[in-house]
C-alpha positions in Angstrom: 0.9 2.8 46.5 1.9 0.7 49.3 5.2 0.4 51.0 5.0 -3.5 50.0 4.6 -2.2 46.1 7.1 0.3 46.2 9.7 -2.3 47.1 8.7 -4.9 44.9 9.1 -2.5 42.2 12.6 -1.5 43.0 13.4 -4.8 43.5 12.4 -5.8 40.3 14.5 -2.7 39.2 17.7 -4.1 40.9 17.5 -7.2 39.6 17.4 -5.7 35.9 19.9 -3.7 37.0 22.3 -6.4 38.0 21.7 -9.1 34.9 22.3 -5.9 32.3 25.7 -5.1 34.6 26.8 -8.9 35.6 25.4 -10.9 32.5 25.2 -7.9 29.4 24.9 -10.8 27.2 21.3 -11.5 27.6 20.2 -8.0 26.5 22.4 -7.9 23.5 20.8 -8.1 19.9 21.0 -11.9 19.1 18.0 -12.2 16.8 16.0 -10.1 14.2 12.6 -10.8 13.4 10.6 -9.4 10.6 6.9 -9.2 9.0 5.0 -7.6 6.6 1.6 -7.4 6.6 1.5 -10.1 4.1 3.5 -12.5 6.1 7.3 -13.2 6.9 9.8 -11.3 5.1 12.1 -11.6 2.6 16.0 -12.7 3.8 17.4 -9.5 1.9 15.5 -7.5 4.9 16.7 -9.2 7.2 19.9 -9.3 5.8 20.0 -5.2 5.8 19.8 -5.0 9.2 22.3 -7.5 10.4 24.7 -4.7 11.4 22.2 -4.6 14.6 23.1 -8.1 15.8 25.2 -7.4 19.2 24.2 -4.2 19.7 22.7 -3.3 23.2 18.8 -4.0 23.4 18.3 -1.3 26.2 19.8 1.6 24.1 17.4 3.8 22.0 16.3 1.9 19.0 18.4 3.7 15.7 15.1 4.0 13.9 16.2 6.8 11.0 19.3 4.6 10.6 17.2 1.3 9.8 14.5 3.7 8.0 17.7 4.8 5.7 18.5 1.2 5.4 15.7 0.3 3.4 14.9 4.0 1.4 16.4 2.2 -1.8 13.4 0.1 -2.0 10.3 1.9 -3.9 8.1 -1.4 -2.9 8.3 -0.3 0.7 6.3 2.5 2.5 7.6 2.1 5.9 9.7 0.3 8.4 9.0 0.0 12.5 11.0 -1.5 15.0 10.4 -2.8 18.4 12.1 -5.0 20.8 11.3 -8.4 22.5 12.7 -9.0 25.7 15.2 -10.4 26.6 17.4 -10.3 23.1 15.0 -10.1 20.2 14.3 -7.2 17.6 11.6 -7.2 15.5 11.1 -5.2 12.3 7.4 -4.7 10.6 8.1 -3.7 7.0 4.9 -2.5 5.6 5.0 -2.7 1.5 3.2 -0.3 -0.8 -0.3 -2.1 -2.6 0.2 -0.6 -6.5 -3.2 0.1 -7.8 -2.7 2.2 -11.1 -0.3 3.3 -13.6 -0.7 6.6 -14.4 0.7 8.5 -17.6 1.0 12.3 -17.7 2.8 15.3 -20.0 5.8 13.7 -19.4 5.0 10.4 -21.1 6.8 8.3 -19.1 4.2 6.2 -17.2 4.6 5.5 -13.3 3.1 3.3 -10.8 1.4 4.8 -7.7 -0.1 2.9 -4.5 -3.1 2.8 -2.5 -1.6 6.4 -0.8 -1.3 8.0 -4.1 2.9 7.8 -3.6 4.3 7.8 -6.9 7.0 5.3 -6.2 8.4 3.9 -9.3 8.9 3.9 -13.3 7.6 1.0 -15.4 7.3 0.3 -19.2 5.5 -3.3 -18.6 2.4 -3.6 -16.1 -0.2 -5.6 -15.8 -2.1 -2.6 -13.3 -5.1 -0.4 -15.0 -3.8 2.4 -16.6 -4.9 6.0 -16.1 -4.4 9.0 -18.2 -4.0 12.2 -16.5 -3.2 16.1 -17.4 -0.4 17.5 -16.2 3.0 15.8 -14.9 3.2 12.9 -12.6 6.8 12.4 -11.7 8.4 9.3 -9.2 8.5 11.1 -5.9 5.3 13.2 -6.0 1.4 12.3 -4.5 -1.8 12.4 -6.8 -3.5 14.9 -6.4 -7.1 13.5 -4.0 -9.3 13.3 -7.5 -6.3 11.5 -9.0 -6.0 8.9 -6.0 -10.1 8.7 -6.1 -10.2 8.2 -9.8 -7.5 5.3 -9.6 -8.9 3.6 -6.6 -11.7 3.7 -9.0 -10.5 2.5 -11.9 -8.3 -0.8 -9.6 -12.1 -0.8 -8.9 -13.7 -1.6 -12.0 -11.0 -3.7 -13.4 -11.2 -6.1 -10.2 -15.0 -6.3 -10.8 -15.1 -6.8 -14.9 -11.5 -9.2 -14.7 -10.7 -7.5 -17.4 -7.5 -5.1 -18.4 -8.7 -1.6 -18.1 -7.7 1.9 -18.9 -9.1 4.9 -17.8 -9.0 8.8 -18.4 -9.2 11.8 -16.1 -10.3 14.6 -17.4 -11.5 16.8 -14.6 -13.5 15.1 -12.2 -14.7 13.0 -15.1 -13.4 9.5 -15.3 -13.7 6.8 -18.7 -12.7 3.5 -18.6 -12.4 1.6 -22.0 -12.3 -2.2 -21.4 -10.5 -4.7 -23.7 -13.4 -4.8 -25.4 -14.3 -1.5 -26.3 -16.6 -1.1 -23.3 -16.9 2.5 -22.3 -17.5 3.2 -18.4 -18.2 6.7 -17.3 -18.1 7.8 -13.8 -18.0 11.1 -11.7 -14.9 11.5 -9.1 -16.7 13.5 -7.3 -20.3 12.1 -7.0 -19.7 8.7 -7.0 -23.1 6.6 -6.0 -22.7 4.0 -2.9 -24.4 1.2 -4.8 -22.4 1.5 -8.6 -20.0 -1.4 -7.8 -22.8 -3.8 -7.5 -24.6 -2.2 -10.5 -21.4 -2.5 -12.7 -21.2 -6.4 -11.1 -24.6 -7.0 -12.1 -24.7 -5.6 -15.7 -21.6 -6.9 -16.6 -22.6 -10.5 -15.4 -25.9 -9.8 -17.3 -23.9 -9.0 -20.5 -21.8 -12.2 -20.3 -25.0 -14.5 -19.5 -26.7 -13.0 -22.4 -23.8 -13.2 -25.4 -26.3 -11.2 -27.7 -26.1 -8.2 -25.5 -23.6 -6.3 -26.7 -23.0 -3.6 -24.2 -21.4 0.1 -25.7 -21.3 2.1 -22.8 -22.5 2.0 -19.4 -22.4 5.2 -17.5 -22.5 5.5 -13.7 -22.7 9.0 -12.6 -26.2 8.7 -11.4 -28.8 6.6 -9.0 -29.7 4.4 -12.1 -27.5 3.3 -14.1 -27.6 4.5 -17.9 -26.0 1.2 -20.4 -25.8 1.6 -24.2 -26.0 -1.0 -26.5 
């Protein structure tokens, strides 16, 4: 680096140096910013946070502290912070996407998000519904064939537009529609093109009224429809 860079540099540092000493106003706290990825936040968020206002912007940003600040709410998965220069904090909350509902041995049904995160108790939702063995408690993950089989069933119940439930029994999933439909799936062995087959037979079935669809199972290649 040359000696013209080298001084630039520190006297970029200096002058840094002398507005945070002479004028520690500027690089105070005077405005918090925050986003989640669906768009501006909430003023309760913002509102958390307020104790931040004033506080030095060069100091080490207290990111347990704000983390702690918003651990009450079970809609949010996680809270960054980062500073804008000269006075400006922002905050990126980044809210948890329910997909299912899942009910276990302990009868008490839960809602879980796109990262299997149990976060929170329900009686009323308008999510699918999965049945599961075993206990699902607000605190714990899914197990990987639980988060598959309820990304699977949010799945079919965004392609049919129809309420759903589903049950997981082993690696085998069944989704009874509203209607009495029955949709069988494998976890495990799930094949690339069975969202478009699923579309297309259950567009079929609604074009044609005198179809009247039982079951359509789609643990293989070809599909296999009942009727």
């Amino acid at each position: 680096m040359t000696k013209i860079s080298w001084l630039s540099i520190f006297s970029i540092i200096l002058l840094i140096g002398g507005l945070v000493v002479f004028h520690p106003a500027l690089f105070r706290v005077r405005r918090i910013e925050c986003f989640t990825q669906y768009g501006a936040c909430q003023a309760d968020f913002i509102n958390r946070v307020q104790f931040l206002v004033g506080r030095p912007i060069y100091l080490p940003l207290p990111r347990q502290q704000i983390a702690q600040t918003f651990a009450d709410l079970a809609a949010v998965a996680e809270v960054t912070a980062y500073r804008r220069l000269p006075s400006t904090l922002v905050l990126g909350v980044t809210l948890r996407r329910p997909i299912a509902v899942v009910l276990g041995a302990s009868q008490q049904q839960v809602v879980v998000d796109d990262r299997g995160v149990v976060f929170a108790a329900t009686d009323r939702s308008a999510l699918p519904l999965m049945y599961v063995d075993g206990q699902v408690a607000v605190g714990t993950n899914l197990t990987g064939v639980q988060l598959a089989a309820a990304k699977l069933l949010n799945q079919v119940g965004s392609i049919i537009q129809t309420p759903v439930a589903g049950k997981l029994q082993n690696q085998l999933l069944s989704v009874t529609t509203s209607s009495g439909v029955e949709i069988i799936l494998d976890v495990n062995h799930v094949p690339d093109d069975w969202a478009t087959s699923l579309q297309a037979i259950w567009a079929r079935s609604k074009i044609d009224g005198k179809l009247q669809v039982h079951k359509i199972d789609l643990r293989f290649s070809q599909p296999a429809v009942s009727f």
